[in-house]
C-alpha positions in Angstrom: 5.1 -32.0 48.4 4.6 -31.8 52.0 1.1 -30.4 53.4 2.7 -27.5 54.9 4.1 -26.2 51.8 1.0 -27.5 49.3 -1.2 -25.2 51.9 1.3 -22.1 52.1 1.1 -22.3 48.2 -2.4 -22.5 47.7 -3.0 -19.9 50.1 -0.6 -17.2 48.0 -2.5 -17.8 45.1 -5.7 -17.9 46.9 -4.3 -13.9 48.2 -3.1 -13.3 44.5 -6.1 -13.6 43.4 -5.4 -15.5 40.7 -7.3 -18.0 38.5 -5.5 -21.3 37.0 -6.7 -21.3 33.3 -6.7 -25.0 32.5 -6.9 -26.5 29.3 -7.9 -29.6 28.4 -6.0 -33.3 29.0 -5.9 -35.3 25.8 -6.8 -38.8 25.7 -4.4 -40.9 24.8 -6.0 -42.1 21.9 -5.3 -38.8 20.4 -2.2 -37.8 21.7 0.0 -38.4 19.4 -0.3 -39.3 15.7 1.2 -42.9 16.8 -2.5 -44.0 16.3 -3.4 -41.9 13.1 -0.8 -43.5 11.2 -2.3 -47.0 10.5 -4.8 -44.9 9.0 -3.3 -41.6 7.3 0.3 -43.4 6.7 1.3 -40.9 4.0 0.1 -38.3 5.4 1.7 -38.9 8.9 5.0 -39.7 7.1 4.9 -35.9 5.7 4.0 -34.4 8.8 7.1 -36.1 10.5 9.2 -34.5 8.1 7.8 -30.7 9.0 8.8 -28.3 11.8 4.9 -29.0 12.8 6.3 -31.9 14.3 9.4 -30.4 16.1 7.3 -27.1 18.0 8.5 -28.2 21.7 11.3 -26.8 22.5 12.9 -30.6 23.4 13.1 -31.1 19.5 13.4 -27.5 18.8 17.3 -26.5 19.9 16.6 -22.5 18.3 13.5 -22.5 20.5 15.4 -24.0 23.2 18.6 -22.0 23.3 16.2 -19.0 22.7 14.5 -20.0 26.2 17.8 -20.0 28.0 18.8 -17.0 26.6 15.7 -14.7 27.7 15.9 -16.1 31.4 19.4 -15.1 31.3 19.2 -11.6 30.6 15.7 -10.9 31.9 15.5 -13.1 34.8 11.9 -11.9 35.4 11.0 -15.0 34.4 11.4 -19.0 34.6 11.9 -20.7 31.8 8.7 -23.3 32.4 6.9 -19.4 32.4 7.8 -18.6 29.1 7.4 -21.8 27.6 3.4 -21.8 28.8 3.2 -18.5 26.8 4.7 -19.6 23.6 2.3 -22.6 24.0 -0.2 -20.9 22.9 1.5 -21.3 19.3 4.2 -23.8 19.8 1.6 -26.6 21.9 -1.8 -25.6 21.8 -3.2 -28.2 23.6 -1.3 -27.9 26.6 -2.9 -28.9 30.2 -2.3 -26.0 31.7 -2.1 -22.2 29.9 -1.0 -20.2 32.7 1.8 -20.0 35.5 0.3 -18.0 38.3 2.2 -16.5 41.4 2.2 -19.8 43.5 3.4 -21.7 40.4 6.4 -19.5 40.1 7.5 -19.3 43.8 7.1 -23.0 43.6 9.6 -23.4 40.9 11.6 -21.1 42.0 12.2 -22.8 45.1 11.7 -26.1 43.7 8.5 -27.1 45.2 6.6 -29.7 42.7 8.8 -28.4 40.2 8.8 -32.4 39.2 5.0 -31.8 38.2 5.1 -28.9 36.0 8.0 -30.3 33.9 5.6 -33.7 33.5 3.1 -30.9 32.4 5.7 -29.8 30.1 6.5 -32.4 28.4 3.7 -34.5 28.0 3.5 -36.7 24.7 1.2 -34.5 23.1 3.3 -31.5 23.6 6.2 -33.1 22.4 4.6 -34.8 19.5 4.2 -30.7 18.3 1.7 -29.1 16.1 0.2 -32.8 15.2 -3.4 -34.0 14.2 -5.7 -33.6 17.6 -4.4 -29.4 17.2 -5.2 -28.7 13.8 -8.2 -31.1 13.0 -9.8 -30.8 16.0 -10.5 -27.0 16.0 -14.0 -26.4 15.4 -14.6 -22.7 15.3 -11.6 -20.0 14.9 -12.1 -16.4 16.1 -9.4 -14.5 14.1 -8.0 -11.4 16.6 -6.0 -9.6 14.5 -5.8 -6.3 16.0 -6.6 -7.5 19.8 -3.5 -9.5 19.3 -4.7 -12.5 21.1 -3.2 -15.9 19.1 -3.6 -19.7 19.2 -5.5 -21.5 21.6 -6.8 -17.6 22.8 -8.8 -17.5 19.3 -10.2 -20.9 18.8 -12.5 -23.9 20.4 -11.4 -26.9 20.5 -14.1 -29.5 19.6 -14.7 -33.0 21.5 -11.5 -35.2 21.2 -12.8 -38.0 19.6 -14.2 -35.6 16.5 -12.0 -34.8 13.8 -12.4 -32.2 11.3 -11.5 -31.4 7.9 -12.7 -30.1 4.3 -14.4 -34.0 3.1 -18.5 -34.8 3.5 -19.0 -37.9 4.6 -15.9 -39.1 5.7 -15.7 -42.3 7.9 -13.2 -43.5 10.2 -13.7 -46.8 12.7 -11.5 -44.9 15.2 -13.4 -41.1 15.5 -16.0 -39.2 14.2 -15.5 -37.1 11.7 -16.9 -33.7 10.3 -16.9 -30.7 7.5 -15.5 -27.7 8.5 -16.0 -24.6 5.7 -12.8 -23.1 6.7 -11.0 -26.0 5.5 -12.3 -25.6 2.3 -13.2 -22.0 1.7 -10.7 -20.1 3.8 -7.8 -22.2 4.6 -5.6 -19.0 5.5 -7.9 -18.7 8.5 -6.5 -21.5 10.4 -2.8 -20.7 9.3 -3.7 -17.1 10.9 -4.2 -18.2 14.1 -0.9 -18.7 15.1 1.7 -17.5 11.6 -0.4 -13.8 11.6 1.7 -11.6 13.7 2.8 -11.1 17.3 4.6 -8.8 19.8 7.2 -9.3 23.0 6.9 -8.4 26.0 8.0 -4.7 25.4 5.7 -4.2 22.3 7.9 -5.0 19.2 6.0 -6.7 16.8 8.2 -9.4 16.1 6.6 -11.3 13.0 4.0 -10.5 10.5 3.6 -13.1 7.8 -0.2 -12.9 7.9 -0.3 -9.0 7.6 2.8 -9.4 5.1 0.8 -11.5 3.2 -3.0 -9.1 3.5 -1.0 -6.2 1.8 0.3 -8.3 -0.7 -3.0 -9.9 -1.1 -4.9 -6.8 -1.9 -2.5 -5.9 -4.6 -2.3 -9.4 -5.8 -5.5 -10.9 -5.9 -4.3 -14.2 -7.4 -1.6 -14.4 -4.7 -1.7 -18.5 -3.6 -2.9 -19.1 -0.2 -0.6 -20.6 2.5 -1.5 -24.1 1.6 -0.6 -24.0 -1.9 3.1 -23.2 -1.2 3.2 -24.9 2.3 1.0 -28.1 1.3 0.6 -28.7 -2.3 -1.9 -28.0 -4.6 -5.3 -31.0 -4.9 -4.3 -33.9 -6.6 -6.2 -37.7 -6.4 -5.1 -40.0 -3.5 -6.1 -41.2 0.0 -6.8 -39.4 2.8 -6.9 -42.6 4.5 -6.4 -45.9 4.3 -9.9 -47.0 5.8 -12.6 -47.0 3.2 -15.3 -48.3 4.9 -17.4 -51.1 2.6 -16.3 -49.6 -0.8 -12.8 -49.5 0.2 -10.0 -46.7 0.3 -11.6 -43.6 -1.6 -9.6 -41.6 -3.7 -10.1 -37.6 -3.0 -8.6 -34.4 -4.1 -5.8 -34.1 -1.3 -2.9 -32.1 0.0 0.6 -33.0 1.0 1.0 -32.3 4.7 4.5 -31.8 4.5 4.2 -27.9 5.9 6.9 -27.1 3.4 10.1 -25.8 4.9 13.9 -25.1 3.7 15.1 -28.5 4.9 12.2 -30.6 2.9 11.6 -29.4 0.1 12.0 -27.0 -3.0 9.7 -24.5 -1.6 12.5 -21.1 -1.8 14.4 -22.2 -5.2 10.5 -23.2 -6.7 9.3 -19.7 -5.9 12.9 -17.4 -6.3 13.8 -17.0 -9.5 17.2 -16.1 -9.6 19.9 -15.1 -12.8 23.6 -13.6 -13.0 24.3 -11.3 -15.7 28.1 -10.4 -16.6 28.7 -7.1 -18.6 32.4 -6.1 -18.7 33.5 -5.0 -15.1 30.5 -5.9 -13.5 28.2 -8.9 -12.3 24.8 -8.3 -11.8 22.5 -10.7 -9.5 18.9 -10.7 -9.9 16.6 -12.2 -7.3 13.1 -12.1 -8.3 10.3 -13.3 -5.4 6.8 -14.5 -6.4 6.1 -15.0 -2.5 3.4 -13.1 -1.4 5.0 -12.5 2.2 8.6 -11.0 2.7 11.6 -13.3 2.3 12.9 -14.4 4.7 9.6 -14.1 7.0 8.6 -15.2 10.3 11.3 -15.8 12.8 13.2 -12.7 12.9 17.0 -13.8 12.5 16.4 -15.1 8.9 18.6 -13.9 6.0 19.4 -14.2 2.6 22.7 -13.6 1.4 24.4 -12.7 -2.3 27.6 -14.3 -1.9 29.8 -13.8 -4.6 33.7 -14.6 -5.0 36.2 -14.1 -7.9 39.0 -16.5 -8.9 42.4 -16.0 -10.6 43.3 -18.3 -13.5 45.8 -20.0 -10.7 42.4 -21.0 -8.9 43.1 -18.8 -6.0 40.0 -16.4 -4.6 41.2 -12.8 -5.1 37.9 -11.4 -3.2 34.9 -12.3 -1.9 31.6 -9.7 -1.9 28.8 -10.3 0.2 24.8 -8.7 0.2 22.2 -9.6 3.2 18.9 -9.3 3.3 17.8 -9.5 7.2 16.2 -8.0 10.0 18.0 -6.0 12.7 16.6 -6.4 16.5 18.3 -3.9 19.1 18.1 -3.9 22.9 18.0 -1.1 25.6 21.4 -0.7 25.1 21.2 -0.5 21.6 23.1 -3.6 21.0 22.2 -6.2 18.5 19.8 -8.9 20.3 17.0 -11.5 19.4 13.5 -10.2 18.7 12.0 -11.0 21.7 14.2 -9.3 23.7 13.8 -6.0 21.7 12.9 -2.4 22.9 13.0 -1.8 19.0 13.1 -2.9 15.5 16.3 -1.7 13.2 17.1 -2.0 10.0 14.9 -4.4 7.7 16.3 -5.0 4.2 14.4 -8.3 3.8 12.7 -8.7 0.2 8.9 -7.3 0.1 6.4 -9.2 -1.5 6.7 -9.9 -5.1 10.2 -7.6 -5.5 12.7 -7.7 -7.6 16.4 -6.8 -6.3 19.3 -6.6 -8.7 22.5 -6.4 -7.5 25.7 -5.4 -8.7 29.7 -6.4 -8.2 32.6 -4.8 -9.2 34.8 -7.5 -10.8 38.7 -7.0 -9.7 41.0 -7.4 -12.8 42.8 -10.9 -13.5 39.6 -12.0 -12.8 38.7 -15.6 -14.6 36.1 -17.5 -12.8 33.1 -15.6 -10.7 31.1 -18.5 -8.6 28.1 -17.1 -7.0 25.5 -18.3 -4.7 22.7 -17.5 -3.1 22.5 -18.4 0.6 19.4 -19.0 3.2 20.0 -19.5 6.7 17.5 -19.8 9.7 20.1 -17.8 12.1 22.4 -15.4 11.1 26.3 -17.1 11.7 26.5 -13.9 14.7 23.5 -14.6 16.5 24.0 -18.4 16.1 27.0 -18.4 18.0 25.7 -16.1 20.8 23.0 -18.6 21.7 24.9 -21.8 21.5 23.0 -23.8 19.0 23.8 -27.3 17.7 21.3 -28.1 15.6 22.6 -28.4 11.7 18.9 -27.6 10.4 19.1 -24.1 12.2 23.2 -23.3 11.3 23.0 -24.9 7.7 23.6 -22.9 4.5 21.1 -23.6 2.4 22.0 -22.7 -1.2 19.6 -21.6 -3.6 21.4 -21.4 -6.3 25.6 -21.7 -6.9 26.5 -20.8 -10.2 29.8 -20.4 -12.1 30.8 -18.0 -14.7 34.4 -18.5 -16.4 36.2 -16.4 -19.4 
């Protein structure tokens, strides 16, 4: 940038008033978890496998899209804007946590706009949610009512200290050190970021923490997040260094951050049954999730899909049942949750429901093949926002299941 322009932008933000709230730049050491996997192989090998590892919105194309879509009907914003907010979540350790009035004008007409997407896209950021953001938070500061989420409710402790639920752990490549949240309260450090949050326009847009307090209090055996998302403890190694007695076996978790795409994590805790009498099928879909299903990003649905066959193979009919949130707009059109003045209908499954639901069967009638669908994006919405990625416009089925007589 010239010195002219450098000055003229200094000098707005100087007149703004404004403060640049800086976080912290990560040695390189700790990046990325390129260096932690000679040492947690397993471990590392899970994590790549989780949507932990594809937060930026470069691996992400749902996040992406989602981006281009709110510049494009807002326009209030730039899209390097937004993506500094949702780094509180999405890339906690980002170098930089806000875009201030000179930062905007300068991208806007694209001053050093070459800097800020470096900023953007520095390894760390792109390697996602990985180790130096989750074992390197030293105290947590839960906000659940302020709203405040992320790197807002936490301190980060010195980079080259790692921490985590084991006494006495040693590592040749960083210190490491007991935290009780790790062991005792688990939920706490999911909470920072999976509790709730609202847009711009006050919409509370997610609530899988509070979803999962209510359910909680009238559950009091209800798993906590790392059970269903990790694993339960079971004997292996942490790590592959050992020290002088060699690799020591400890009661560890997976670190898979269980998703639809990597495991059994809906069909394990959805049980779900067809029952024919005469003229009717009836599907049952009971939940033993303490949160609502589908949760957390707000275009998620389930779907009863069921279609009837002739004895000549052809489909007579198809019926359909959704389970989904509704998001609407200030002109009371259908819209993603972020851009929404208000919240519609919501006929996603509570916590620990049962739903049983029941088709007509058309005569001639000889084969019934149901299924039961999960999708990250409803087909609609998908379309709307131009994403590519299979992982996000997938049917996942849960269960497909034939009846004949």
């Amino acid at each position: 940038m010239r010195g002219g322009k450098r000055w003229f932008i200094v000098a707005l933000a100087l007149l703004a008033g404004l403060d640049l709230l800086e976080g912290e730049k990560i040695d390189s050491r700790y990046a990325t978890n390129r260096n932690c996997e000679a040492c947690h192989t397993d471990i590392s090998k899970q994590w790549q496998t989780s949507r932990h590892a594809h937060s930026h919105f470069t691996k992400n194309d749902l996040y992406d899209k989602t981006l281009d879509y709110i510049v494009a009907h807002e326009m209030t914003k730039t899209k390097e804007e937004i993506v500094v907010e949702c780094a509180k979540c999405h890339n906690p350790r980002i170098e930089k946590r806000s875009i201030n009035s000179a930062d905007k004008l300068g991208l806007l007409l694209d001053i050093d706009k070459q800097s800020v997407d470096r900023m953007l896209k520095t390894p760390t950021m792109k390697n996602g949610i990985n180790c130096i953001v989750c074992h390197n938070v030293d105290k947590i500061h839960l906000d659940k009512e302020g709203g405040k989420r992320g790197f807002d409710v936490v301190e980060f402790g010195p980079q080259g200290t790692m921490f985590g639920p084991f006494e006495g752990a040693v590592s040749p490549y960083h210190k490491t050190q007991k935290r009780e949240f790790f062991v005792n309260n688990p939920n706490r450090l999911c909470f920072v970021c999976h509790y709730s949050d609202t847009n711009d326009f006050g919409v509370e847009v997610y609530s899988t923490g509070k979803e999962y307090e209510t359910a909680k209090a009238e559950h009091p055996n209800a798993p906590q997040c790392i059970e269903c998302h990790m694993s339960g403890k079971k004997k292996g190694i942490a790590s592959n260094f050992g020290g002088e007695g060699g690799r020591v076996k400890r009661l560890v978790r997976d670190h898979l951050f269980a998703s639809i795409d990597n495991s059994k994590i809906y069909e394990k805790y959805l049980k779900i049954s067809a029952e024919r009498q005469k003229d009717q099928l009836t599907v049952s879909i009971e939940s033993q999730v303490p949160h609502k299903v589908p949760t957390g990003y707000g275009l998620r649905d389930l779907e009863i899909r069921v279609a009837f066959f002739g004895k000549d193979g052809k489909q007579i009919s198809e019926q359909r049942k959704l389970y989904t949130a509704h998001w609407i707009d200030a002109e009371g059109e259908e819209t993603i949750p972020h851009l929404a003045r208000k919240k519609g209908p919501d006929s996603r499954l509570a916590p620990y429901a049962s739903v049983a639901e029941t088709f007509t069967i058309p005569k001639g009638t000889h084969l019934i093949n149901y299924k039961v669908i999960y999708r990250q994006i409803d087909p609609k919405m998908d379309r709307r926002l131009g994403v590519r990625d299979p992982f996000f416009s997938n049917e996942y089925v849960l269960k497909n299941g034939v009846i004949e007589f």
